[in-house]
C-alpha positions as CSV (number, residue, x, y, z in Angstrom):
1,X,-117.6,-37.0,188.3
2,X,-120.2,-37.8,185.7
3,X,-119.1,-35.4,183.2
4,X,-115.5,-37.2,182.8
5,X,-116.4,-40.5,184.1
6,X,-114.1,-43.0,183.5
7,X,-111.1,-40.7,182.9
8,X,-110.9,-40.3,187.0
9,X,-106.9,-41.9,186.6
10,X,-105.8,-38.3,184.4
11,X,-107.9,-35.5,186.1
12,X,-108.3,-33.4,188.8
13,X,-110.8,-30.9,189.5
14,X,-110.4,-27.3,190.9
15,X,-106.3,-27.7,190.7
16,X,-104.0,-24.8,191.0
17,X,-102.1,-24.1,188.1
18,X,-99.2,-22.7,189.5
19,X,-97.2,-25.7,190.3
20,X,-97.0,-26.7,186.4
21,X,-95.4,-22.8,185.2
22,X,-92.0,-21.3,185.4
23,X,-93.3,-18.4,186.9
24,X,-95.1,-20.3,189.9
25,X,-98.0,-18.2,189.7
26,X,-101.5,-17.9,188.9
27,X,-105.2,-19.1,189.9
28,X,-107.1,-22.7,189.3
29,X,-109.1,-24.5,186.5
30,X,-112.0,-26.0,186.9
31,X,-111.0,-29.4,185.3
32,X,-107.4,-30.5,184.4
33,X,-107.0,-33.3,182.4
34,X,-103.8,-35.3,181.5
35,X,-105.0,-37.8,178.7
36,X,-101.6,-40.7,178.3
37,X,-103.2,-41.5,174.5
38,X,-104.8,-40.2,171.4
39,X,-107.9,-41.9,172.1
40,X,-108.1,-40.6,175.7
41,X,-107.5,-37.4,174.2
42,X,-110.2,-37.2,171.9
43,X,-112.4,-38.8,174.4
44,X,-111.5,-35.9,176.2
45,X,-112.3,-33.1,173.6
46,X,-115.5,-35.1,172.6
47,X,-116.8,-34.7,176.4
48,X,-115.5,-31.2,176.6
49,X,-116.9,-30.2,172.7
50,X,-120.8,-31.8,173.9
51,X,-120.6,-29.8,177.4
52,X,-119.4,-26.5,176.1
53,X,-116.3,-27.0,178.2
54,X,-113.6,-24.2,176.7
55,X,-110.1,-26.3,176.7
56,X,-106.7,-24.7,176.4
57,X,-103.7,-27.0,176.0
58,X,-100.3,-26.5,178.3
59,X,-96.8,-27.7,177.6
60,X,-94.2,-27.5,179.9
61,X,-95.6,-23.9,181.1
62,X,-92.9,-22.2,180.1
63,X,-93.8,-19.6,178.2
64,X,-96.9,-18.8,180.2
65,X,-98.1,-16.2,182.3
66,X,-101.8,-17.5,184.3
67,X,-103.9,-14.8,185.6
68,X,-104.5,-15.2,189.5
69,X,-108.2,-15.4,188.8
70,X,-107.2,-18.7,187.5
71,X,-109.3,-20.3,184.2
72,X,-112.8,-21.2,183.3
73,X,-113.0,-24.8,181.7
74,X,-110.2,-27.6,181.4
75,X,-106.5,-27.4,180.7
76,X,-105.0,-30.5,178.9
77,X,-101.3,-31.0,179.5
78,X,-99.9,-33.9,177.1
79,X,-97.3,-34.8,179.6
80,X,-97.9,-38.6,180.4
81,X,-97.8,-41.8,178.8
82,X,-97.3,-41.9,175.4
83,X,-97.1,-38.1,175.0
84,X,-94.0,-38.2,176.4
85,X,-92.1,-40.8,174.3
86,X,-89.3,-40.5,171.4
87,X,-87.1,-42.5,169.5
88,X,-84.7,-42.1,167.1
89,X,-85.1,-42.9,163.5
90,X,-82.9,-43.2,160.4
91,X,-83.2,-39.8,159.5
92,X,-83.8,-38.4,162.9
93,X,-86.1,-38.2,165.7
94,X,-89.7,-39.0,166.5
95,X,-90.8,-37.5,169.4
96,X,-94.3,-36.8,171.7
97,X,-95.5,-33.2,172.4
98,X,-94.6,-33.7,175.9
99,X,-91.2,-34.7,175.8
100,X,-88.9,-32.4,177.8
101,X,-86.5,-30.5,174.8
102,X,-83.9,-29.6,177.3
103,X,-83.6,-34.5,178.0
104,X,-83.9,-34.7,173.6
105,X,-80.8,-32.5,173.1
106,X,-78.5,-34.6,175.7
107,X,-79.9,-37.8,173.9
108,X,-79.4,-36.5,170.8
109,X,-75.7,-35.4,171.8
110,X,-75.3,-39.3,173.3
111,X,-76.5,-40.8,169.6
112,X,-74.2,-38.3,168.0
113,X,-77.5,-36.8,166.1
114,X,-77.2,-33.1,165.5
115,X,-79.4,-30.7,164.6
116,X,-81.3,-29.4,167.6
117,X,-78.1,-28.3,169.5
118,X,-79.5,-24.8,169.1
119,X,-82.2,-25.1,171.8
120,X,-80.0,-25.8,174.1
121,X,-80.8,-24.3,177.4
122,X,-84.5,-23.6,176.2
123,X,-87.2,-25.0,178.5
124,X,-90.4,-26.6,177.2
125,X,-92.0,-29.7,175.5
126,X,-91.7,-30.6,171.8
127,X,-95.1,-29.2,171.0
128,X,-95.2,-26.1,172.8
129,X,-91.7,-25.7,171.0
130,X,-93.0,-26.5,167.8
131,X,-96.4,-24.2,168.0
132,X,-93.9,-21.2,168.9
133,X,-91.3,-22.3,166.5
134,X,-88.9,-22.1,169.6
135,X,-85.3,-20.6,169.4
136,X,-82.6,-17.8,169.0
137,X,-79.4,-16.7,168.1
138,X,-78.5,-20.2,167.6
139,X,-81.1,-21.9,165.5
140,X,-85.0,-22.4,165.6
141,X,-86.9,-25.5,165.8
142,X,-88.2,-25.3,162.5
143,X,-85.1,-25.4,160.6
144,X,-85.4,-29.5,162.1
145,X,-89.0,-30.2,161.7
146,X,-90.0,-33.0,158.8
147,X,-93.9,-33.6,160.0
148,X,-96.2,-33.2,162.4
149,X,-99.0,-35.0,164.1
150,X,-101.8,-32.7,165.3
151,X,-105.7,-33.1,166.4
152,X,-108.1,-30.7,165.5
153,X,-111.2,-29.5,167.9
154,X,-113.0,-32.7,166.5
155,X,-111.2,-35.2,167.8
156,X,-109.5,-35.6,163.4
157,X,-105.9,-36.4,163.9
158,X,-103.6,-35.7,160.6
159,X,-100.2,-35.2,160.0
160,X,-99.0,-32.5,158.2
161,X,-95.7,-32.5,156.4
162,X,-92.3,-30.1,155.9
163,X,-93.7,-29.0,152.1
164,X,-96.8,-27.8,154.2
165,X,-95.2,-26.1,157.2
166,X,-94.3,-22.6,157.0
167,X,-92.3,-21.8,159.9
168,X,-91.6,-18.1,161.4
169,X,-90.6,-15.7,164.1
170,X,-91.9,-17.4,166.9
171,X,-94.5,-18.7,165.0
172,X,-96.0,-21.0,162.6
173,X,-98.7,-22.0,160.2
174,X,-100.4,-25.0,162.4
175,X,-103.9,-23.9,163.8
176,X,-104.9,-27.0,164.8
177,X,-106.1,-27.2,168.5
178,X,-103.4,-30.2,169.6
179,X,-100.0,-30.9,168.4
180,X,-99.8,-34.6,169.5
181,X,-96.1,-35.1,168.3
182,X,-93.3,-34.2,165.6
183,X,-90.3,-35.5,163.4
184,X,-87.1,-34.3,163.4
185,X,-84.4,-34.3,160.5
186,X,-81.1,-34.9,161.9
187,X,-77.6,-35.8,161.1
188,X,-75.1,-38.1,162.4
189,X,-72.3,-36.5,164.0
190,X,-69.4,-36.7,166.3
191,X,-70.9,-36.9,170.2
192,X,-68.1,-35.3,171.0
193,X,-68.1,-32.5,168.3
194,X,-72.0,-31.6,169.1
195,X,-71.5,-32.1,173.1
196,X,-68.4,-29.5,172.6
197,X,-71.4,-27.2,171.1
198,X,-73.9,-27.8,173.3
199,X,-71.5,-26.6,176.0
200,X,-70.4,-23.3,174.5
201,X,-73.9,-22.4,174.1
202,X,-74.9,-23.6,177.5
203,X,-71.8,-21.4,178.6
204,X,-73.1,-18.4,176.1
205,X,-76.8,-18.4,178.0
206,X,-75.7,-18.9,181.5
207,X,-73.5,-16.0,181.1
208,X,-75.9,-13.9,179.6
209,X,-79.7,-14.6,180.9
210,X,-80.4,-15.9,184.6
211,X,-81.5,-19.0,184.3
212,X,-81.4,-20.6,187.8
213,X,-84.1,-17.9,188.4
214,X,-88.1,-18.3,188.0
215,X,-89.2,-17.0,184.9
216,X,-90.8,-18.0,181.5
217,X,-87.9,-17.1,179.3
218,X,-88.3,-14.1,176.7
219,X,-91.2,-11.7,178.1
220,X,-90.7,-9.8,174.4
221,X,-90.6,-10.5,170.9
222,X,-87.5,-9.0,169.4
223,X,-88.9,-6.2,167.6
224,X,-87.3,-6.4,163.7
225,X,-83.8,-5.3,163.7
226,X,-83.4,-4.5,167.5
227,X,-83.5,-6.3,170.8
228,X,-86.3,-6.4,173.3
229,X,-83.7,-6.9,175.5
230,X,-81.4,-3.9,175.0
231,X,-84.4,-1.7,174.4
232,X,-85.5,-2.5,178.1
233,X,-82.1,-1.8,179.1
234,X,-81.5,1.5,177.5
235,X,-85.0,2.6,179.0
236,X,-83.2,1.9,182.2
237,X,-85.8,-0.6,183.8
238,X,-83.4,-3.2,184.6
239,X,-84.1,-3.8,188.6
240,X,-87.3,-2.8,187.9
241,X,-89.6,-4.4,190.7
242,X,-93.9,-4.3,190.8
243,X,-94.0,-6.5,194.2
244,X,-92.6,-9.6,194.2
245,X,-91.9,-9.4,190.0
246,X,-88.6,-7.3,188.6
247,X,-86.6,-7.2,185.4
248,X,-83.6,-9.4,185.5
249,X,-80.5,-7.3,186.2
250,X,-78.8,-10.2,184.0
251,X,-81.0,-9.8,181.0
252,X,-83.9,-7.2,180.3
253,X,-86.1,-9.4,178.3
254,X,-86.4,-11.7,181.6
255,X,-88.8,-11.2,184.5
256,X,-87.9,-13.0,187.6
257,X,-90.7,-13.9,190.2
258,X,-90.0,-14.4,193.7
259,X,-92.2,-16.4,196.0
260,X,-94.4,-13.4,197.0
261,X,-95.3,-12.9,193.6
262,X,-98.4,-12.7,191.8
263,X,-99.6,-12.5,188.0
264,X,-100.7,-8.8,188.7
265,X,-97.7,-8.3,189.5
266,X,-95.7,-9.5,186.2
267,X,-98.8,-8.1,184.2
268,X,-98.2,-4.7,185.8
269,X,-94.1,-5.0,185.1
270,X,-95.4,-5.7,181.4
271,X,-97.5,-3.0,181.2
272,X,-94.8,-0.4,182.8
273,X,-92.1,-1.6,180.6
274,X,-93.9,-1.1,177.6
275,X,-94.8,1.9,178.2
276,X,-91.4,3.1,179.4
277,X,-90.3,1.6,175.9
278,X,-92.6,3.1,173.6
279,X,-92.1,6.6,175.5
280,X,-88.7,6.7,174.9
281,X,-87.6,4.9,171.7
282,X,-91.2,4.9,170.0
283,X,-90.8,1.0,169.8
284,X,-94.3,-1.1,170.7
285,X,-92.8,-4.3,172.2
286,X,-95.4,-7.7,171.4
287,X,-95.4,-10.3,174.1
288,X,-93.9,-13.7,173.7
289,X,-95.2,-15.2,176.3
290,X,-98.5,-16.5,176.4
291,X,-101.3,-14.5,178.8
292,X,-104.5,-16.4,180.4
C-alpha cells in the first residue's frame, strides 16, 4: 500500500480488532499499525497527520469495549520491539508502554524491588496503566511513577517528570496522544517478603472478582464514597444477561462475555445497569472502560 509504504513488516489492513481485547468483541479498522520504534512511530503519525487518517492508540485492550461496526482510521498498538522492553535501574524501573504489568510485578518480586505489588492481578501494558493511573484497594500506579516519555500528535517526543504529573482517580494530567514509556521509583526489598504480598493479594482478587472469565476489568468508576460494585448488587442485577453479555455473579462491577457475544450486547448491559442504578439509589455510575 502506497499510503504506508515501507512500513508493510508492522501493518495490516482491514484487521479485526477483536482478537487484541479482553472482551473478544468488536468490528475492524481500516489500518493497524504496530510501529517496534520511536522513529517508526512518528513516521507513522506523520503519514496518518498528512492523510487525515484519525489514529487511536491500544494497550493491552483491557479496558476496552470496540463497537461491532468496528473503527474508521488506524489503531497503533505499541506492543513490539522496543515498546515492549524494561530494565531495572538504581532507583527502579524503566519500562516501554507495551510491557505486560501483570510479567513487571513477578520481575520486580524476583529482583526484590517493591513498589508495584499493588497491581497485582491487573491486566494491561505500562502505558495504558499509566494514562488510567491503574489500581485499587491496594495501591495505584501513580504512587510509583518518577517520568514519563510521551509523543504528541506531531511526532515531538518529551518527557515529563513526577513534579509535573498530577495523578488521580483513574486518571491523570498527560494529554499527549502517545505514552511511549515510564520510570518507576522502587525499593529494594525482601523477594520473599513482596512475593508473600503478591500472593495475598492474588488470593484477595481471585476470591473476590472472576478473573479466569472474559472481561475488561471494572465496567464502573467507583462513584465517591460507595462501590460500583455493591451498588449493582443491591440493585439486584447480578446474573443479569443481554445475549451473550451478563453481570458477574462473582463481582457486580464485572461483565463477562461469552463467545456469542457482541459489543451491543455489553453496551446494552451498560445501559440497563445504569439505569437500574440511578432508579433505585439516585447514583449516575461513569464508565471506566473505554468505548469505540
Amino acid at each position: 500500500m502506497k499510503l504506508f509504504a515501507g512500513l508493510e513488516d508492522i501493518l495490516k489492513t482491514d484487521e479485526p480488532l477483536a482478537p487484541y481485547t479482553w472482551f473478544g468483541i468488536g468490528g475492524r479498522v481500516d489500518y493497524l499499525l504496530e510501529p517496534k520504534t520511536p522513529a517508526q512511530l512518528q513516521e507513522v503519525v506523520r503519514r496518518c497527520r498528512e492523510n487525515d487518517i484519525p489514529v487511536r492508540v491500544m494497550g493491552g485492550g483491557a479496558n476496552l469495549l470496540i463497537d461491532d461496526a468496528g473503527v474508521k482510521g488506524a489503531v497503533v498498538r505499541l506492543c513490539a520491539g522496543e515498546f515492549r522492553e524494561s530494565e531495572f535501574t538504581e532507583t527502579g524501573l524503566r519500562a516501554g508502554a507495551g510491557a505486560e504489568m501483570r510479567r513487571l510485578v513477578l520481575r520486580c518480586v524476583r529482583e526484590g524491588r517493591s513498589g508495584l505489588e499493588g497491581l497485582t492481578g491487573i491486566p494491561g501494558t505500562v502505558g495504558g496503566c499509566v494514562r488510567m493511573n491503574a489500581g485499587g484497594a491496594f495501591g495505584d500506579i501513580g504512587n510509583t511513577v518518577e517520568s514519563v516519555t510521551v509523543m504528541n500528535s506531531e511526532g515531538e517526543t518529551f518527557t515529563r517528570y513526577r513534579a509535573d504529573l498530577a495523578f488521580a482517580y483513574r486518571s491523570t494530567n498527560i494529554t499527549a496522544k502517545f505514552i511511549l514509556g515510564a520510570e518507576f521509583r522502587l525499593e529494594e526489598d525482601d523477594p520473599q517478603r513482596i512475593l508473600k504480598q503478591v500472593k495475598q493479594i492474588w488470593i484477595y482478587k481471585k476470591n473476590t472478582q472472576p478473573l479466569a472469565s472474559r472481561s475488561a476489568g471494572c465496567i464502573f468508576k467507583n462513584p465517591r464514597g460507595m462501590s460500583a460494585g455493591a451498588l449493582i448488587d443491591e440493585a439486584g442485577l447480578k446474573g443479569k444477561r443481554v445475549g451473550g453479555a451478563y453481570v458477574s455473579e462473582k463481582h457486580g462491577n464485572f461483565i463477562i462475555t461469552e463467545p456469542s457475544a457482541r459489543a451491543s450486547d455489553v453496551l446494552k448491559l451498560i445501559n440497563i445497569i445504569r439505569e437500574t442504578v440511578y432508579k433505585r439509589m439516585e447514583v449516575y455510575l461513569e464508565l471506566e472502560i473505554e468505548v469505540w
